[in-house]
MARTI-482249 format. One record per residue: residue in three letters; x, y, z of N, C-alpha, C in turn. Coordinates in steps of 0.05 Angstrom, whole numbers, padded with zeros to 5 digits, always signed. Layout:
! residues N
ALAXYZXYZXYZ ...
***
This chain:
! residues 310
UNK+00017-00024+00000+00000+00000+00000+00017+00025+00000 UNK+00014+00051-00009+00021+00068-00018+00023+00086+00005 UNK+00043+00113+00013+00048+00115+00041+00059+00113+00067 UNK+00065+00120+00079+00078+00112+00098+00061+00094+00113 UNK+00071+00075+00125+00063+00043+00134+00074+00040+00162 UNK+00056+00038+00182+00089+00027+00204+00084+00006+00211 UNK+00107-00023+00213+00099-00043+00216+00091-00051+00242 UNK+00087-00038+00257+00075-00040+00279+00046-00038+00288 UNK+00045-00023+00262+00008-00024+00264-00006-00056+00256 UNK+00017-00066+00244-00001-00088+00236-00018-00109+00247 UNK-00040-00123+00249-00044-00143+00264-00057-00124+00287 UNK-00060-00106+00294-00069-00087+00325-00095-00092+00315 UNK-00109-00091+00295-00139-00094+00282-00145-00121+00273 UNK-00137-00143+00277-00139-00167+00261-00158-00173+00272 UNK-00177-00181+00248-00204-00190+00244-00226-00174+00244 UNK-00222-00151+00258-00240-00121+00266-00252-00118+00236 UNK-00275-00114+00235-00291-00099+00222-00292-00068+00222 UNK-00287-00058+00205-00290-00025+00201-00300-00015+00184 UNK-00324+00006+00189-00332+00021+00159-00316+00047+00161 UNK-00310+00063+00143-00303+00092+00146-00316+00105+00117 UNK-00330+00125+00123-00348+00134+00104-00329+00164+00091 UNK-00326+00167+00066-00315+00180+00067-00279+00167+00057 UNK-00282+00144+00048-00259+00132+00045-00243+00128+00013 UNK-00257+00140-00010-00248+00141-00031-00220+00163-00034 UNK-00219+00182-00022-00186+00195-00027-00183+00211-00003 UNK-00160+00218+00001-00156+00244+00026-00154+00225+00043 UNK-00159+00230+00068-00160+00222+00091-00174+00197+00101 UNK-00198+00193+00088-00216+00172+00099-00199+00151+00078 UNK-00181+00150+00059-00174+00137+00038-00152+00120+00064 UNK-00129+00139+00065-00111+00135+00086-00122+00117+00119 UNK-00142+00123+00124-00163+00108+00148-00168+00077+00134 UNK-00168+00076+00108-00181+00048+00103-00154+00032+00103 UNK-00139+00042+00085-00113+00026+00079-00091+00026+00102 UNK-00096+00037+00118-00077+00028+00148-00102+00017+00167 UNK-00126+00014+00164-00140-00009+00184-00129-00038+00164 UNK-00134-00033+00138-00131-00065+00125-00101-00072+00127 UNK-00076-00052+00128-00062-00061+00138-00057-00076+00173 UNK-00068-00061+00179-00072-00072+00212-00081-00090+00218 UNK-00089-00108+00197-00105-00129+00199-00136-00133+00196 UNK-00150-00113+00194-00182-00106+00192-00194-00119+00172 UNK-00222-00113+00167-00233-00121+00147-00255-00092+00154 UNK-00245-00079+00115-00253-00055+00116-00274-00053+00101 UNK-00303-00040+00109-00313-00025+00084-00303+00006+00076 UNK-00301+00006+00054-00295+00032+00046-00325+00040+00029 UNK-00325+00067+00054-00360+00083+00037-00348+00109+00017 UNK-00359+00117-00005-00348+00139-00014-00377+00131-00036 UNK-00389+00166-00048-00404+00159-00064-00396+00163-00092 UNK-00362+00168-00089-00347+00168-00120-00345+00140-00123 UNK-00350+00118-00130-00349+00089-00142-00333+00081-00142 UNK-00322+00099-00168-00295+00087-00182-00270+00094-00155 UNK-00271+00116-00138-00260+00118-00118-00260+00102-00100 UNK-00269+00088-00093-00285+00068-00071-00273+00041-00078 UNK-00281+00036-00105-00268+00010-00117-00236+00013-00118 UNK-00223+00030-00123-00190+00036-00130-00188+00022-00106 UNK-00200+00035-00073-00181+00043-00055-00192+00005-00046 UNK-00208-00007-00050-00218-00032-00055-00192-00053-00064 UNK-00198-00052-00085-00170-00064-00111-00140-00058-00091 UNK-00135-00039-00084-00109-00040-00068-00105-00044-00041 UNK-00131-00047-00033-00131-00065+00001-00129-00098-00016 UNK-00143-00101-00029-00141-00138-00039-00114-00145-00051 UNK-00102-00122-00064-00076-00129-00074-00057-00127-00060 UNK-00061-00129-00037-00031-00128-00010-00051-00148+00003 UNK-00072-00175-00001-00088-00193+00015-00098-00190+00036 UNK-00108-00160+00031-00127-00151+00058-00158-00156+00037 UNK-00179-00154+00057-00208-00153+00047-00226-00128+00056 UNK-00232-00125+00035-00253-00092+00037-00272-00105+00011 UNK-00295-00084+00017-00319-00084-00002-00330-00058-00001 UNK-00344-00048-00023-00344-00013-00025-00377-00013-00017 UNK-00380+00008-00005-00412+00021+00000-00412+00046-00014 UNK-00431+00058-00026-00432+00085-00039-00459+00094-00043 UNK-00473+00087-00027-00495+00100-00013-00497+00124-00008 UNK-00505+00145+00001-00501+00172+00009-00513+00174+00039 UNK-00488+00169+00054-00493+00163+00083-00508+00195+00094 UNK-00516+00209+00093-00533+00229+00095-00556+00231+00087 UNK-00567+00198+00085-00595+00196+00088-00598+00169+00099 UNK-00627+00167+00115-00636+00154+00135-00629+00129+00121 UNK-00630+00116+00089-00631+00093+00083-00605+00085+00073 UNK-00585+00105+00071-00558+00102+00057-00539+00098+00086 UNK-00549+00110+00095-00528+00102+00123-00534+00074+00140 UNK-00572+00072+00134-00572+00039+00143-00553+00023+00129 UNK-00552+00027+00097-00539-00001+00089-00516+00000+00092 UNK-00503+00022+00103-00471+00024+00112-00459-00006+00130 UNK-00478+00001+00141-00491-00026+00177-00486-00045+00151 UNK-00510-00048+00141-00512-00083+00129-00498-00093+00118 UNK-00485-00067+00096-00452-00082+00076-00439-00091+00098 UNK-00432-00085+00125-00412-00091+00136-00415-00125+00156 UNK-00450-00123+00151-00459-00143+00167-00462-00176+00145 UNK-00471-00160+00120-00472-00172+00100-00446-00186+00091 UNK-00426-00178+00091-00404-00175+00080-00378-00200+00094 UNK-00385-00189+00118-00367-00194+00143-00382-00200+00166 UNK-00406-00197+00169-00416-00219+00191-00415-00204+00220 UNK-00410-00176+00225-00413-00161+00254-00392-00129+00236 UNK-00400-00109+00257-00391-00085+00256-00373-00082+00279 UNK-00343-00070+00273-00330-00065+00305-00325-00038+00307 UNK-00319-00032+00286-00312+00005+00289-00321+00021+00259 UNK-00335+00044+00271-00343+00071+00254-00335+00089+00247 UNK-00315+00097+00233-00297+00124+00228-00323+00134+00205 UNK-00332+00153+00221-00347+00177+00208-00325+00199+00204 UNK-00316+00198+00168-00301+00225+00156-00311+00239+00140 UNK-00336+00237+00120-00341+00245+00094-00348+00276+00104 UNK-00346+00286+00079-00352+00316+00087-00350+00331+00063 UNK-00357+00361+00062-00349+00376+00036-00351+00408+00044 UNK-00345+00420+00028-00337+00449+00044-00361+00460+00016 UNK-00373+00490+00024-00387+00512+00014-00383+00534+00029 UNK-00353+00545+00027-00344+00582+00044-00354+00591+00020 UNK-00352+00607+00050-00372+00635+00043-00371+00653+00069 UNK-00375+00676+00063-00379+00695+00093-00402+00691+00097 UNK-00416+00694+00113-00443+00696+00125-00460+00717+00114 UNK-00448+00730+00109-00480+00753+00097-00480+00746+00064 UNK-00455+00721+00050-00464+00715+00022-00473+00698+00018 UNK-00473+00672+00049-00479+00648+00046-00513+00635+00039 UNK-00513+00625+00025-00546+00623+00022-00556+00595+00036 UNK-00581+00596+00028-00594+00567+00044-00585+00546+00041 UNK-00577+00546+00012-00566+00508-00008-00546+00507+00013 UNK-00525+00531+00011-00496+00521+00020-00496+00517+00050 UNK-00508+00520+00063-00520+00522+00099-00529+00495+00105 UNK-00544+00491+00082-00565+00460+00087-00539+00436+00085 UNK-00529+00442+00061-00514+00417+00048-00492+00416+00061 UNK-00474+00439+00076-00455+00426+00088-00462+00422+00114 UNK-00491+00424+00133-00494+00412+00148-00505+00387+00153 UNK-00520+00379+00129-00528+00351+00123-00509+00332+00125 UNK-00483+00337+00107-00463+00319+00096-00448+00315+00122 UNK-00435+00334+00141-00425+00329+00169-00438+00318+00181 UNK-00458+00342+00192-00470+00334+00209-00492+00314+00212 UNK-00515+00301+00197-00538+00284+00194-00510+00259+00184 UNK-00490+00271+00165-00474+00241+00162-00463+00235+00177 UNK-00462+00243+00202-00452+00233+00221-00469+00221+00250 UNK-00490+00235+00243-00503+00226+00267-00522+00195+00248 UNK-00529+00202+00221-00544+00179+00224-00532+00150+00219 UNK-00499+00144+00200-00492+00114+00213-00489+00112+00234 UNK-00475+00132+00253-00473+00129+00283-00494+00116+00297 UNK-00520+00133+00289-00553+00112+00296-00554+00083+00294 UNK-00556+00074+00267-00557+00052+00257-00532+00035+00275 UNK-00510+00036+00277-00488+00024+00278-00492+00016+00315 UNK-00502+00049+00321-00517+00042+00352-00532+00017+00357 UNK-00547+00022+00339-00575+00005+00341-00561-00025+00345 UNK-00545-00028+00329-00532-00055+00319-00515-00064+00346 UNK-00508-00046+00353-00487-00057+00372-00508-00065+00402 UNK-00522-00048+00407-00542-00043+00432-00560-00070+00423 UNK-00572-00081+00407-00579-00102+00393-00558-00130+00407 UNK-00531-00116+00396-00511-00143+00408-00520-00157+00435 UNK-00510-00127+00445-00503-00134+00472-00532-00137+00495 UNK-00560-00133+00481-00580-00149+00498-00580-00168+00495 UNK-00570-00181+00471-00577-00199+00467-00552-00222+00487 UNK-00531-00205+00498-00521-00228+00516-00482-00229+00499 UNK-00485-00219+00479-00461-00224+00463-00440-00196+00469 UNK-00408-00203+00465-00387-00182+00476-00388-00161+00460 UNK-00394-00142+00461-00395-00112+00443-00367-00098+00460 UNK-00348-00106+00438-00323-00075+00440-00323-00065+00413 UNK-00337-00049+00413-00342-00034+00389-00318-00004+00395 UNK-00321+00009+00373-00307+00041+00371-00326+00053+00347 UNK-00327+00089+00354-00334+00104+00343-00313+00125+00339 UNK-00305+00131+00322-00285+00157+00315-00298+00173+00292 UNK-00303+00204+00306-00300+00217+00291-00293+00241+00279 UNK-00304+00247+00267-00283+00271+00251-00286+00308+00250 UNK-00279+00316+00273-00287+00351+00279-00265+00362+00261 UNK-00259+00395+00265-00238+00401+00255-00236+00434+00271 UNK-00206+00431+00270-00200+00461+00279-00226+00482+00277 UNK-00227+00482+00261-00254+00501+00254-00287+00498+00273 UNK-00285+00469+00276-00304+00470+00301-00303+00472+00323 UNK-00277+00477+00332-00262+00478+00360-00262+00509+00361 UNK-00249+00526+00347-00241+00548+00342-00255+00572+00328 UNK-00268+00563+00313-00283+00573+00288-00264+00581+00263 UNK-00281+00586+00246-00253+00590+00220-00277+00618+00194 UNK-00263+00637+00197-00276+00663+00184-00278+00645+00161 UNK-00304+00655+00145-00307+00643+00118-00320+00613+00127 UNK-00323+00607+00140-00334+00577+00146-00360+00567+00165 UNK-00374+00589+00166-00390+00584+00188-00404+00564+00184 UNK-00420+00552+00159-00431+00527+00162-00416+00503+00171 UNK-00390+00505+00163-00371+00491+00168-00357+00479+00195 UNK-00356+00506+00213-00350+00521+00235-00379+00508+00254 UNK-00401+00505+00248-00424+00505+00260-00429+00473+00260 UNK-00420+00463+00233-00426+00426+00227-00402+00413+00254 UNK-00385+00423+00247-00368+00408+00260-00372+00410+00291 UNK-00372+00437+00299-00373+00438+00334-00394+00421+00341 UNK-00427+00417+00324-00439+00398+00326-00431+00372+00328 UNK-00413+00368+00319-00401+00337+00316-00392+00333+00339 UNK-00372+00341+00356-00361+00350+00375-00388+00343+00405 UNK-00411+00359+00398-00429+00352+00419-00444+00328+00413 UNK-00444+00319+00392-00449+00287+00389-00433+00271+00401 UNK-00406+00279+00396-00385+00253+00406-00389+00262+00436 UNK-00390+00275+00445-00395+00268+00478-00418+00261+00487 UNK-00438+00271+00473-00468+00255+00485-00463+00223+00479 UNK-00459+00217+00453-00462+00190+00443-00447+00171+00456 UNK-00414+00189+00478-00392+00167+00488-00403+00160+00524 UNK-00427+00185+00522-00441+00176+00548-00466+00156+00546 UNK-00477+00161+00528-00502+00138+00522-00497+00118+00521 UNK-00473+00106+00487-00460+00080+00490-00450+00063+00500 UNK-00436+00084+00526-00412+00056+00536-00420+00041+00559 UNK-00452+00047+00555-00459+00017+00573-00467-00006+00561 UNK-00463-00007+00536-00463-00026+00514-00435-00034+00499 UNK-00408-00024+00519-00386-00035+00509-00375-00016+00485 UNK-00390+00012+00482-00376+00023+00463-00365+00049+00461 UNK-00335+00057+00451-00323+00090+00464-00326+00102+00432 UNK-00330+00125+00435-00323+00144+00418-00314+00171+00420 UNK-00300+00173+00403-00276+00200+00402-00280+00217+00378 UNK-00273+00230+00377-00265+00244+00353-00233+00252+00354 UNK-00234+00263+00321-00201+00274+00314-00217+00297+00304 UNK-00181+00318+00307-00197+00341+00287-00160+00345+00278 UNK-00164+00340+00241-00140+00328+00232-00140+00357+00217 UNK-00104+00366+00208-00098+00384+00201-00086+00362+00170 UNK-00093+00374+00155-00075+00351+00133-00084+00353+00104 UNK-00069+00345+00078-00070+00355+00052-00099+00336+00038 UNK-00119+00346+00035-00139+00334+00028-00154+00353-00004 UNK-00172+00344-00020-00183+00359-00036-00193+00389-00022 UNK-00205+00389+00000-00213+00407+00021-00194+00434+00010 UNK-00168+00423+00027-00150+00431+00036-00131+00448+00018 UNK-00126+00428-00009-00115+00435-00030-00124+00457-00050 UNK-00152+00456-00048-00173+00474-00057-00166+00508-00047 UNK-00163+00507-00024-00170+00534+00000-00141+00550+00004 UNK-00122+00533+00008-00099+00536+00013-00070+00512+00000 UNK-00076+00516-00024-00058+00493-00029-00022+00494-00027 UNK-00007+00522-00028+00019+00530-00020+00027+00529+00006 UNK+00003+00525+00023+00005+00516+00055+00014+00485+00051 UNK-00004+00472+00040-00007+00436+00043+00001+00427+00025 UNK+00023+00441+00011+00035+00424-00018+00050+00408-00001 UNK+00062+00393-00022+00079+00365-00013+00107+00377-00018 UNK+00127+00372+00006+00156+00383-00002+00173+00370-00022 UNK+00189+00383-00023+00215+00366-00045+00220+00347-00032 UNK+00231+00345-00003+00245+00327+00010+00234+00327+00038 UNK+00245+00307+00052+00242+00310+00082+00216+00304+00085 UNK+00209+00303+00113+00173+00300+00129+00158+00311+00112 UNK+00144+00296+00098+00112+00309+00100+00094+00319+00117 UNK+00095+00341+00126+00082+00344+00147+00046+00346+00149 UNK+00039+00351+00122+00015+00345+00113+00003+00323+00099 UNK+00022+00305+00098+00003+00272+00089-00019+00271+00096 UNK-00031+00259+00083-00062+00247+00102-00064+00218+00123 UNK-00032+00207+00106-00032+00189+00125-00022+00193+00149 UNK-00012+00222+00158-00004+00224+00182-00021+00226+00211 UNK-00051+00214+00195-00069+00222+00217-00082+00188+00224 UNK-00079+00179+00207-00089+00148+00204-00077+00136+00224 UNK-00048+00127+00240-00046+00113+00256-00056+00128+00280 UNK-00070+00141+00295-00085+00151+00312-00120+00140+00315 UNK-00119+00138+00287-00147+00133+00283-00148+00096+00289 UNK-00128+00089+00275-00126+00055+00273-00119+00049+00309 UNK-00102+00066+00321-00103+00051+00353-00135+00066+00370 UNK-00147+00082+00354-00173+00092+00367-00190+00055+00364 UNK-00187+00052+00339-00207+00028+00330-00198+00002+00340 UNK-00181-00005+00352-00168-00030+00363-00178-00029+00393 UNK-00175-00054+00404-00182-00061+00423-00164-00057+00452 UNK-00146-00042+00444-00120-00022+00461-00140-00009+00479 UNK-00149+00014+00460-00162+00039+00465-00191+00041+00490 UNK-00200+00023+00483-00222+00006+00508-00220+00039+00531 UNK-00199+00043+00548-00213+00069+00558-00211+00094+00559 UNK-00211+00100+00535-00209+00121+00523-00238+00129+00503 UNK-00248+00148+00515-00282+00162+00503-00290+00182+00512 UNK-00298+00193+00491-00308+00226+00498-00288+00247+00499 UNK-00259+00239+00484-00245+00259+00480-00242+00262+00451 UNK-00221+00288+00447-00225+00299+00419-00192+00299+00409 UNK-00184+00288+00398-00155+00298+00393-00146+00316+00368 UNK-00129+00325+00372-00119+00342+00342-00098+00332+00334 UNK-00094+00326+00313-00080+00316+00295-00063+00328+00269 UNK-00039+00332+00268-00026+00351+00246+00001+00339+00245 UNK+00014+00329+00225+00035+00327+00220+00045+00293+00242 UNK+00066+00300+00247+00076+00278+00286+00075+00286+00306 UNK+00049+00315+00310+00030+00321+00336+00011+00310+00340 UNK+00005+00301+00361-00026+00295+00370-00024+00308+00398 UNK-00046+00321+00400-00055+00336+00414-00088+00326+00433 UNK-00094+00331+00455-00111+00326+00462-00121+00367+00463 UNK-00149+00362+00455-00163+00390+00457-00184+00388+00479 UNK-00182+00410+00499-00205+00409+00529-00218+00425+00523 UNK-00246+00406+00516-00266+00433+00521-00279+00446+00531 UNK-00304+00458+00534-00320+00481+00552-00318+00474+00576 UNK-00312+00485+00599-00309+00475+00624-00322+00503+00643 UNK-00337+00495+00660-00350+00521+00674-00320+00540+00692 UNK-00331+00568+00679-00309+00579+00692-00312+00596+00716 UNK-00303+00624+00713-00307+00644+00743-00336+00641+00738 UNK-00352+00645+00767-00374+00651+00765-00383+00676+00789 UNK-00399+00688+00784-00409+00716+00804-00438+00707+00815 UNK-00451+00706+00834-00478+00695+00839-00490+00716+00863 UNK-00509+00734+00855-00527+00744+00872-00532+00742+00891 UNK-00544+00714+00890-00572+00708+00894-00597+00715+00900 UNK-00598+00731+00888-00618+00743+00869-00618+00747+00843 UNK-00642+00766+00836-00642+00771+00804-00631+00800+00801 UNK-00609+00794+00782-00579+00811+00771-00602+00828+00763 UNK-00593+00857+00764-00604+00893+00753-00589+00899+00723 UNK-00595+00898+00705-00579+00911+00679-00558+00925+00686 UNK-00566+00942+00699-00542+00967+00702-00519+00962+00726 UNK-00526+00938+00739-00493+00916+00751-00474+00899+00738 UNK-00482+00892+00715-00473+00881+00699-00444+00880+00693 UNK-00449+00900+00690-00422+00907+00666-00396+00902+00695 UNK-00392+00920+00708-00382+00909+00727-00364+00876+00732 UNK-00395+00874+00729-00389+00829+00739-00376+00816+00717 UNK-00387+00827+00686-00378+00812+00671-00342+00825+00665 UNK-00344+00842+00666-00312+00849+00658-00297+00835+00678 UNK-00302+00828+00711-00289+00817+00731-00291+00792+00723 UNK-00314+00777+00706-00302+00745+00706-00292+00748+00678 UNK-00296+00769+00659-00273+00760+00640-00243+00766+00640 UNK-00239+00784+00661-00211+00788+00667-00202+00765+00673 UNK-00220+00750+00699-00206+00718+00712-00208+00684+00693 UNK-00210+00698+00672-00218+00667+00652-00198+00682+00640 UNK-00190+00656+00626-00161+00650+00605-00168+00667+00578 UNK-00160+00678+00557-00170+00686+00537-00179+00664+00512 UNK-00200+00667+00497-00210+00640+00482-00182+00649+00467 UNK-00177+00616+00452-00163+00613+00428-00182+00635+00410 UNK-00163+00642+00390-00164+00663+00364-00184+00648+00351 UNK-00193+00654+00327-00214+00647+00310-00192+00643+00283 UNK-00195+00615+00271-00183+00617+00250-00185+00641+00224 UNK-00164+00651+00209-00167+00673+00197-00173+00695+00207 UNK-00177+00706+00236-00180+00724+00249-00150+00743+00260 UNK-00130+00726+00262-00109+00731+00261-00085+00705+00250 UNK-00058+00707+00241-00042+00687+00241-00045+00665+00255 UNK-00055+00641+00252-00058+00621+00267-00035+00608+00272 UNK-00033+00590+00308-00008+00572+00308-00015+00542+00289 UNK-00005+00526+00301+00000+00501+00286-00039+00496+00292 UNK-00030+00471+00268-00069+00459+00270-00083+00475+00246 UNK-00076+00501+00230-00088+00514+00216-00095+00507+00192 UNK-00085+00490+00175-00109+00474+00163-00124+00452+00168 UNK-00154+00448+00165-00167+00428+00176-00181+00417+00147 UNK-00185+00389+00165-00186+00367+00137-00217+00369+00135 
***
């Protein structure tokens, strides 16, 4: 397989079942071909075909097994059969890498309804609805009496952590994702199952598109923007290592990984009573002096590392 490979990943997934939606090029491409190296048995979802099949043909030609889904997991019946190819296919589901996605920037006062709807459908509904299904399946398992170590990983990005000027649907899909993966790693894991997310910095169609002299590929030396540099993160998320680890978010860029903390209650001022308008101002400048300053907003000023998101 094509990439950087580490032989150490191998065999950490053997026998595991994995869908990752979103797996025909970029990033979710790189997620398929280091679980099938790891030993997995992958579906790869993408609703480019001929994409889906390539990345297919070169998991079987290094004697790994994958089979393609190309459904459009952003609808209630395309994300079921995500579940069944994998049940159909391979006989149980162990892990979900929800990646697919697509960008429509825009500033906010140009953005219209199409571009608002569609890039929150494709994140966000594509993420929540195999996650459903795949739920269903596993919570299904484990009444029924059988071992559910399942994994969910998925996919935020700088921009939902931070926000990113020019991206608000984008900026809005993802932080949603973000409060999915922590509701869903509290619902699940009394059914044996963790989920995380990544939020990956790395050279994708996305990426190449928006900023491509950022995420070109060098002459020599580290790539620091591969796509495969985010995949072995994802492959020890989906292995049976990871067991207690859920409900966190990591960032991912280059040979950083990063864990990101989020909202946490901070200074607080309390009455007790009901606050007057005209005290206000007062209280709030005193707890924003004693809270940390938020991270910057992507594009709002020079960003540090993490600034492009996949």
């Amino acid at each position: 397989m094509t990439g950087e490979r580490s032989s150490e990943q191998r065999g950490l997934c053997t026998r595991r079942v994995v869908a990752v939606t979103g797996a025909g090029a970029g990033i979710g491409r790189e997620h398929a071909l280091a679980f099938a190296a790891a030993g997995a048995r992958v579906v790869v979802g993408d609703v480019a075909a001929r994409d889906a099949a390539e990345v297919v043909e070169e998991i079987r030609e290094h004697g790994g097994e994958a089979v393609t889904h190309t459904e459009p997991i952003d609808t209630w019946s395309g994300a079921a059969s995500l579940v069944r190819t994998a049940l159909d296919a391979f006989g149980r589901l162990d892990v979900l890498v929800n990646n697919a996605g697509i960008l429509r920037d825009r500033m906010l006062v140009s953005m219209d309804e199409d571009e608002w709807d569609a890039v929150v459908r494709v994140h966000l509904k594509g993420h929540f609805a195999p996650l459903r299904h795949a739920a269903a399946y596993w919570r299904g398992q484990a009444k029924a009496g059988r071992s559910v170590d399942a994994r969910v990983i998925n996919t935020t990005s700088g921009a939902g952590l931070m926000g990113s000027v020019g991206q608000g649907n984008y900026a809005a899909a993802k932080a949603g994702i973000v409060g999915l993966t922590l509701v869903a790693a509290e619902e699940l894991g009394r059914y044996g199952v963790t989920v995380n997310a990544i939020a990956p910095a790395a050279r994708t169609r996305m990426t190449v598109a928006t900023m491509p002299e950022l995420v070109a590929k060098p002459e020599s030396g580290f790539d620091h923007y591969h796509p495969g540099n985010v995949a072995p993160l994802v492959v020890w998320l989906g292995s049976a290592e990871s067991s207690a680890v859920t409900g966190r978010v990591f960032e991912v860029e280059g040979g950083r990984i990063s864990l990101a903390d989020g909202w946490r209650h901070g200074p607080a001022a309390d009455a007790g009573r009901r606050w007057r308008p005209e005290e206000l101002g007062a209280v709030v400048g005193k707890l924003t002096d004693q809270a940390p300053a938020p991270e910057p907003v992507y594009g709002a000023r020079p960003s540090g590392p993490g600034g492009p998101t996949g």
